[in-house]
Each structure stands twice: as C-alpha cells, then as structure tokens.
N, C-alpha and C positions, 0 to 999 in steps of 0.2 A: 504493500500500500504506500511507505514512505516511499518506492523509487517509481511508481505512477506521481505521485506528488510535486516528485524533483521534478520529471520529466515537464509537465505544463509549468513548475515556478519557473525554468530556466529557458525556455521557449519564449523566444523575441516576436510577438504577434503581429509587429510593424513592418519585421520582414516577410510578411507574407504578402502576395501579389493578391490582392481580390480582383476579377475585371472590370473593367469598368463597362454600366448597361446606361445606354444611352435611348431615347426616350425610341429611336428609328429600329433602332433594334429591340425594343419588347413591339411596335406596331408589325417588322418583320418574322418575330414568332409568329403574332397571332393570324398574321396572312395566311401563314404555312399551316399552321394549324387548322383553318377556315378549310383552306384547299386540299387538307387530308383527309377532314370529315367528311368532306364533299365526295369526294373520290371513295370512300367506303363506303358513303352512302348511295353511289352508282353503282358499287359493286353488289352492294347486297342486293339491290335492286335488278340484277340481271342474274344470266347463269355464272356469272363468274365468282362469285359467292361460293358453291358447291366447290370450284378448284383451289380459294385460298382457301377452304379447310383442309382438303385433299395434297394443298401445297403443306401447310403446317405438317400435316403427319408425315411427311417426307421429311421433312426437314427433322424431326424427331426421331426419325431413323436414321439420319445421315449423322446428326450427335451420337448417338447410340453407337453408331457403328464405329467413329472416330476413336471415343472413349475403351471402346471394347476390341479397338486393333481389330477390325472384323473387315478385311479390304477388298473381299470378292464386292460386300453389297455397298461401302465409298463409291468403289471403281463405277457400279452401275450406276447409280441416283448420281453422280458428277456426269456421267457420259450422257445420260437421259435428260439431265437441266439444262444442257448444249442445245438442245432444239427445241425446250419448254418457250421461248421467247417467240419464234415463229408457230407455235403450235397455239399458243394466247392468240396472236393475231387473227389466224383463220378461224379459231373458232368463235370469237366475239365480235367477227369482221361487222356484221349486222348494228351490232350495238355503235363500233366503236365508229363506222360511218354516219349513224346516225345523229353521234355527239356531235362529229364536224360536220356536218351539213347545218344544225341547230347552230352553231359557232358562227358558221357562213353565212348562215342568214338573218345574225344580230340575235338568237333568241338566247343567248349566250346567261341572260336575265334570269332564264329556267333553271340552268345550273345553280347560281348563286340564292336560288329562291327557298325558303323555309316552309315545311310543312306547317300548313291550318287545319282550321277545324271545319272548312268548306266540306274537305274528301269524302267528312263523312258525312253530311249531309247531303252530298251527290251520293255516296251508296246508297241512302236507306231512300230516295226518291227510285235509282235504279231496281233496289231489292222489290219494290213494289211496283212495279213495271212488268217485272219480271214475274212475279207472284200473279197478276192480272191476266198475262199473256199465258204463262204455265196450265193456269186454270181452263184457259177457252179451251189449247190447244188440249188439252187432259178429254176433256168433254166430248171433244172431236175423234178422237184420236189422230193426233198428227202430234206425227215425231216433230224431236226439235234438241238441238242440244248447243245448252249457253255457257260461257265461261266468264265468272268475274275475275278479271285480273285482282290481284293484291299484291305483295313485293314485290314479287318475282315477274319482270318484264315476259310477257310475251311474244315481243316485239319478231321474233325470228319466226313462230307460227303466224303472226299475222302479215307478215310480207308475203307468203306462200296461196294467203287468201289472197280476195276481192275489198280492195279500200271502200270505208264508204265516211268514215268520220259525221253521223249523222247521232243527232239526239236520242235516246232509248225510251221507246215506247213501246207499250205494248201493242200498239195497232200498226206497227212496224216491224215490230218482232211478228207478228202474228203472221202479217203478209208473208215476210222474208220465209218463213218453212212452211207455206200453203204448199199443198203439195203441187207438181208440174210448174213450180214456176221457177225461173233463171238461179237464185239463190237458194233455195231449198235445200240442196245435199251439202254437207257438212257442218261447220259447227260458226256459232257467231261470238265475238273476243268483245267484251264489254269495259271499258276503261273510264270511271271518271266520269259516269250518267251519258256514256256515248260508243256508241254502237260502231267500236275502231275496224272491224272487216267481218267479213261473213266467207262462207264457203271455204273454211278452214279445215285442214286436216289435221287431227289430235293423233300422236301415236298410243297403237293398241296396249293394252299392260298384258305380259306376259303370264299374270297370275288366273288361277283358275277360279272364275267369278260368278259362275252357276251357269249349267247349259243349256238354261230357258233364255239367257239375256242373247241379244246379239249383238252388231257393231258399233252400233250405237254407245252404248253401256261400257263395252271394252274402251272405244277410245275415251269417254269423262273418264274412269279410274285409269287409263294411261297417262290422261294429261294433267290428273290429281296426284301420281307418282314422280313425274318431270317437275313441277312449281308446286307453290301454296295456291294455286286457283280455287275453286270455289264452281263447280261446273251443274248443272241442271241440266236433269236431262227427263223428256217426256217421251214414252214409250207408243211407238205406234201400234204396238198388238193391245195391249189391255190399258193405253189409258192413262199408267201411274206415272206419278212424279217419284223423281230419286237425286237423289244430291251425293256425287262424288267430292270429298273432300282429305286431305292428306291421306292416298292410299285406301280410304275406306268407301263403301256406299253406300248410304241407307236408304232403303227401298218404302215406296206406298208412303209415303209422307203427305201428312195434312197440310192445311195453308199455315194455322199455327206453329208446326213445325219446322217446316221451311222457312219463315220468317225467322224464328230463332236460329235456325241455323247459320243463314245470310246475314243476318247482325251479329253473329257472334255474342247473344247474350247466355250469359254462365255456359262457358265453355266446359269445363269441367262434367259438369250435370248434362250436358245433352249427351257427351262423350260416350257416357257410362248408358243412361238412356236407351241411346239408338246403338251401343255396339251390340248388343244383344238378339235385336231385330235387323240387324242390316243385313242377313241373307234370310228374313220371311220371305 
C-alpha cells in the first residue's frame, strides 16, 4: 500500500500531455457519429443487416483461431475476406444504387431524416385498408397476397415487380387481385400507407406447411422467412384469411385478430395465442 502511495506522491501531473479538444473537433465527433448511426440505420434496414451478424461471427472465429494457433481455419476466413468486399457490392447492388440515385436527385434530406410518429399512423390507416379489402376479397373468394414492409427493405423484390407508388386502399387492392385482370398474379409490397408494386414474386419456404395450402401460402411464409414482413394472405379455395409473420402462419383468422396482429398489440400474448392454432 505505502509503494502504491509513493508511486502517485512522486508522479509530476504537469508532465502529462492532456490534448487539447477544440470546440471543431467535438462538432467533428458528432458528424461522424451522426453519419454512423445513419449508416447502421440503412443497414439494419436492408438485407445487409443479416451479413454484419454473419460478419461478427467470422470474425469471432478468426480470434479464436488466432488465439488457439488453429491456421488451416486463419488461412480460410483471411482468403474468403479477399472477395467479401466485391461480394457486399453485388449483392446490395439494388440498395446501394438506390442510395445514389436519392443523393443524385437532392433527396439526400431522406438520409439525414429522423424517424416520427407519422409511420405509425400510416400503418394503422394501411392495416385497415387492408382489413377492409381482406374481408370483401375473403367473401369472394379471391386470392390475394399482401406484404407490409417493416425494417427490413424490400426494395430488391419490388424492383422484380410492376411500380405503381399509389395510395393503399382497399378498393385498389381489391381491383389489383380481381381475378383476369393485368395485376392479379403475384403479391403487392405495401410501404408507408402506399401501395410500392404489385405482381411481385415472394420466394417459396422450403419448410413443410400443410398439403392443403398451395402457392400462395408457400410464398407469404417464404417471404416471412427472408425479412420481418408482415404478409396476408387470402385463400382462393375456402375463403380464409392467414397472416404469415416471422417464419410462422396463423391460419382462419378473425378481423379482430388480424388487426392485433398488424398492430402488433401484446406481442407476446398473440405469440402464445395463435402458435397453437396456426396449422388448424
């Protein structure tokens, strides 16, 4: 204890260099700071989200292996990160042209922009659009299958569709999957109380979902497997409504139920709820 004591009485505290922070440089942190959150906030919001996790656990291996002398699996994951940087580009080529063209065209605003409490006020006008439309087309039977975006950009299935960037109504959804008409086959991408393309193809989920459903059915839980979407989907043979959501379906759904699902009220409770009924 007495030579921890010396150690700080004989320590010249003058001789120490602090830097000096000048007012340019704490405004230059918080740029960079601004523009990192930002940037993770694009990333969670697309698929690229899925690869910095999928990067972390590499890199968790690549320590491990360092630490542990282990150089067959260094040698790989250093050789395989040699073309991680072109292999980023191609595959969020969609995304990352889509950032510069918005740049290009001054909306540059969009980036810099903070989420409000608008968003949600545009779902719960869309969820009941959607609820309205759901219903006629139930009545009818006429298939139909819709996806609410939510973090997770869709933006790479909706290039593949039919643009329409049109208001979300139900008497537009209704039209769009009458059946024989130009729009009808495939699925429609709902973003932000607006109806961003139609005639979209959702990939199939390879898991076994019951072999009453058909393609319908397969592709909402495939494209509930790829994002956090939010997909409805109305059955042309009997009618029901079902709602794909993370991987799951829950089948024959009321308007009440559906409405909770689409607002996400107590998550938790519907979870438990409808896991039990989701292949009645």
């Amino acid at each position: 204890m007495d030579e921890i004591k010396n150690i700080f009485a004989n320590r010249t505290w003058s001789a120490i260099n602090f830097p000096q922070v000048r007012a340019n440089d704490v405004v230059d942190m918080l740029v960079i700071a601004y523009l990192i959150y930002k940037v993770l906030l694009w990333v969670k919001e697309t698929r690229a989200w899925s690869l910095i996790k999928g990067l972390v656990i590499i890199l968790f291996v690549y320590i491990v292996s360092i630490v542990f002398e282990m150089r067959t699996a260094s040698w790989i994951i250093v050789n395989s990160l040699n073309v991680g940087l072109v292999a980023v580009l191609v595959l969020f080529q969609p995304e990352l042209r889509k950032l510069l063209i918005e740049i290009g065209e001054g909306k540059i605003n969009r980036f810099f922009s903070v989420p409000s409490q608008k968003d949600l006020t545009l779902r719960n006008r869309s969820v009941f659009e959607i609820m309205r439309a759901a219903e006629y087309m139930s009545s009818r039977h006429t298939g139909a299958l819709m996806a609410i975006e939510n973090d997770v950009s869709l933006s790479d299935i909706e290039n593949m569709g039919i643009p329409m960037d049109a208001l979300c109504s139900a008497q537009l959804l209704i039209n769009i999957f009458e059946d024989k008409t130009p729009l009808h086959d495939g699925a429609v991408i709902i973003r932000n109380d607006r109806i961003a393309a139609a005639t979209c193809i959702f990939p199939l989920t390879e898991r076994e979902i019951g072999r009453e459903l058909g393609t319908r059915h397969r592709a909402a839980v495939g494209m509930s497997e790829a994002s956090d979407a939010d997909i409805v989907v109305v059955s042309e043979e009997t009618g029901a409504i079902s709602i794909a959501a993370n991987g799951e379906l829950f089948r024959n759904l009321s308007n009440d139920e559906i409405k909770r699902l689409l607002l996400k009220e107590d998550a938790s409770a519907k979870i438990r709820q409808f896991s039990l009924r989701r292949r009645s």
